[in-house]
N, C-alpha and C positions, 0 to 999 in steps of 0.2 A: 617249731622253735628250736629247743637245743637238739642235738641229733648227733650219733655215734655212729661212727663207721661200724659194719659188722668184720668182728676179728676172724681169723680163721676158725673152723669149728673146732668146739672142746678146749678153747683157750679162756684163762682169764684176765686177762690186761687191756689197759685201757692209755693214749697218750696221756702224759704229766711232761709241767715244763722241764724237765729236765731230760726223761727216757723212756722208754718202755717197759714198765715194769707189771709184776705180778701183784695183786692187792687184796691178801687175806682181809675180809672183812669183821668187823664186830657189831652190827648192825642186826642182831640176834633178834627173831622173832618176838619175843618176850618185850623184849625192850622197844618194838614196833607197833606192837599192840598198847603200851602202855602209853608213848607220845600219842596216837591216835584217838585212847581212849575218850575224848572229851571235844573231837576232831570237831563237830558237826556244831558247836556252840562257840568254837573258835573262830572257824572260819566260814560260817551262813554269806549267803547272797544270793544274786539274781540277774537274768538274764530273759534277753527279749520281752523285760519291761512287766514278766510277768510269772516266769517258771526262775524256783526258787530251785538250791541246790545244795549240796552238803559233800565232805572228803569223807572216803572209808576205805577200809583196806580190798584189795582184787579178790574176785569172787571166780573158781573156773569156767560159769558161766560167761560171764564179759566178755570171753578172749575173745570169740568172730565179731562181738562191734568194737573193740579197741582195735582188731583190728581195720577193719573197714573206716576208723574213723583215721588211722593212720595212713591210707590210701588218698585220703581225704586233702590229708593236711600237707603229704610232702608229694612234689613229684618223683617220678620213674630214678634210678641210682642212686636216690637218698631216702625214699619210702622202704620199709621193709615185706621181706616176704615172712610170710607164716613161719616158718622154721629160724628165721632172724630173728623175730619179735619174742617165738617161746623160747630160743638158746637163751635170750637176758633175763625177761621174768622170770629161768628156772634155775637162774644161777644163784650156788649156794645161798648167797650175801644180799642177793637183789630185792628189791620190795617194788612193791607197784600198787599207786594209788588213785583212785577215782572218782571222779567228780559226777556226781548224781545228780539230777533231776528229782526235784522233791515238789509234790502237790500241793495248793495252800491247804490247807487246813478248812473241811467241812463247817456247818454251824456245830452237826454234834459233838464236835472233835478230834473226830477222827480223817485220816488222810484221805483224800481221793484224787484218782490218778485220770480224775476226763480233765479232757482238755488239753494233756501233755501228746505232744506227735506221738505216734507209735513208733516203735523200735530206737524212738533217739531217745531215751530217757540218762544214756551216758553220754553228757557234756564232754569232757577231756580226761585223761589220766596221765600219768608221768610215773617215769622209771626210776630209779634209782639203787647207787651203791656205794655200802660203806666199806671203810677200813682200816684195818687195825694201824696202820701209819700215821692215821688222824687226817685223811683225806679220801672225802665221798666224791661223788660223780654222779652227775645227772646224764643218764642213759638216752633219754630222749622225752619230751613235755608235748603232747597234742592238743590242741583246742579245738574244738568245731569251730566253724567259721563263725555260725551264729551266735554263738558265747562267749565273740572275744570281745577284749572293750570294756566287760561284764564282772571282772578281778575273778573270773576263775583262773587263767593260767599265775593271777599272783596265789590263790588260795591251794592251788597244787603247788605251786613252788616251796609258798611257807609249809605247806605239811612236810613236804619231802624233807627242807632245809633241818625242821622238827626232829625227827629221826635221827639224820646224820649225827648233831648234835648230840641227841640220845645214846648214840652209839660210840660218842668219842671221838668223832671226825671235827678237826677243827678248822679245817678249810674244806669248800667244795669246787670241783670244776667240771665243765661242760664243752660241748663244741657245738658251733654252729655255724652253717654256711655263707662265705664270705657277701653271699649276693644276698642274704635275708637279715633287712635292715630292720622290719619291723621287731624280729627277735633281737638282736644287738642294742636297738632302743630299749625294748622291755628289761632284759639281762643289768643295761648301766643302769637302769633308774631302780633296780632291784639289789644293787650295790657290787657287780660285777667287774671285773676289771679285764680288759686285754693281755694276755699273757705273750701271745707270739701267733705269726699265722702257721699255719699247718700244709705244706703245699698236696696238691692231689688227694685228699683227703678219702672224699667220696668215690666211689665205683663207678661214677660217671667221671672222674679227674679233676672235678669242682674242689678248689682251697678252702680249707676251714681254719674258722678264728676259735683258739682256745681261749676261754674265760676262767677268771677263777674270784674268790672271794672269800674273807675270814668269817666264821661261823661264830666268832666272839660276841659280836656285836649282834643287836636282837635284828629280826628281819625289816626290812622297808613295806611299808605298806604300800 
C-alpha cells in the first residue's frame, strides 16, 4: 500500500507538499505505549473467515517475517532491503506496528495456537512517523495477501493514525505508487486526499502520488 522511497542513508526527511524537509518528531515512546495501551479491544477482527487478530507494538523478534512479508507485498524497486526496512523502524521518532494472529479462544479459556499456518501468525504491520510540526507520515502499510478485504490494513492504519495524534501530528501523509489503484482506493475511502504526483519517485523511476489528510476528524471506519 503506502510506501517511501528510501532516503539516502543516515538522513531524516521525508517528501511534504511543499519541500524537503527535516522532521523532528514527538511521537515519544511513552506516549506510543499509552495510545496502544487498549489497541487489541479497539481494533479486534478477522480474517480468512476464521483466524482472529489484534494491533501491538513491534517486538525485535518480527523483523525477518515483516520482513519477508514485505517481499510479499511490493515488487523489485519499491520492496525494501533488510537495511531499508531497519534504517526506518530505527529511526529516532519511528514506531511500527503489528497485526497478529490471534487463536479463538479454547473451551478452558485459554488461547491455543492449532490451527493457525505456521510461521504466518503476523498478518501485516505499518510504519510510521511523527513530528513536531504537527505532521506524521506513514513509512509504508503491508497486508499479506490473505488478510486483505479482512479491515486489517484499516485497523493498522487507525492505530498508527492513534499515535500521530497522540503525539501532536495534525495532519498525516504517505506515498504510494501511481500504478497501485487498490491502495489509492483504500487511502480515499480512509479519508485521504491527493496532494500532487511525485515524478520518479521510486528506484525503479515509477511516479508516486502523495496523499495527505487532517488528523482532526476521528478515523473512517
Amino acid at each position: 500500500m503506502g510506501r517511501a522511497h528510501p532516503p539516502p542513508p543516515f538522513t531524516s526527511t521525508f517528501v511534504t507538499p511543499s519541500r524537503r524537509v527535516v522532521v523532528p518528531a514527538s511521537c515519544r515512546l511513552p506516549l506510543r505505549a499509552s495510545a496502544l495501551r487498549n489497541s487489541d479491544a479497539h481494533f479486534p477482527g478477522r480474517y480468512n473467515g476464521r483466524v482472529a487478530f489484534r494491533i501491538r507494538q513491534f517486538r525485535k523478534d518480527d523483523f525477518e517475517q515483516l520482513w519477508a512479508i514485505d517481499q510479499e507485498c511490493f515488487p523489485p524497486g519499491i520492496s525494501y532491503t533488510r537495511i531499508e526496512l531497519a534504517f526506518y523502524m530505527r529511526r529516532a521518532h519511528a514506531f511500527t506496528l503489528v497485526a497478529e494472529s490471534v487463536a479463538p479462544k479454547a473451551a478452558s479459556g485459554t488461547e491455543s495456537a492449532a490451527g493457525l499456518p505456521p510461521g504466518r501468525g503476523i498478518a501485516g504491520f505499518i510504519v510510521g512517523e511523527g513530528s513536531t510540526r504537527g505532521a506524521g507520515h506513514i513509512i509504508t502499510i503491508d497486508v499479506r495477501a490473505e488478510a486483505r478485504r479482512h479491515r486489517v490494513g484499516t485497523a493498522l492504519l487507525q492505530a498508527a493514525e492513534e499515535c500521530l495524534r497522540a503525539g501532536g501530528s495534525r495532519h498525516v501523509f504517505l506515498e504510494t505508487a501511481v500504478d497501485n489503484a487498490p491502495a489509492l482506493a483504500f487511502y480515499k475511502r480512509h479519508g485521504y486526499q491527493l496532494i500532487k504526483t511525485i515524478p520518479r519517485y521510486y528506484k525503479n523511476n515509477l511516479d508516486a502520488l502523495l496523499l495527505g489528510k487532517k488528523l482532526t476528524s476521528p478515523a473512517v471506519s
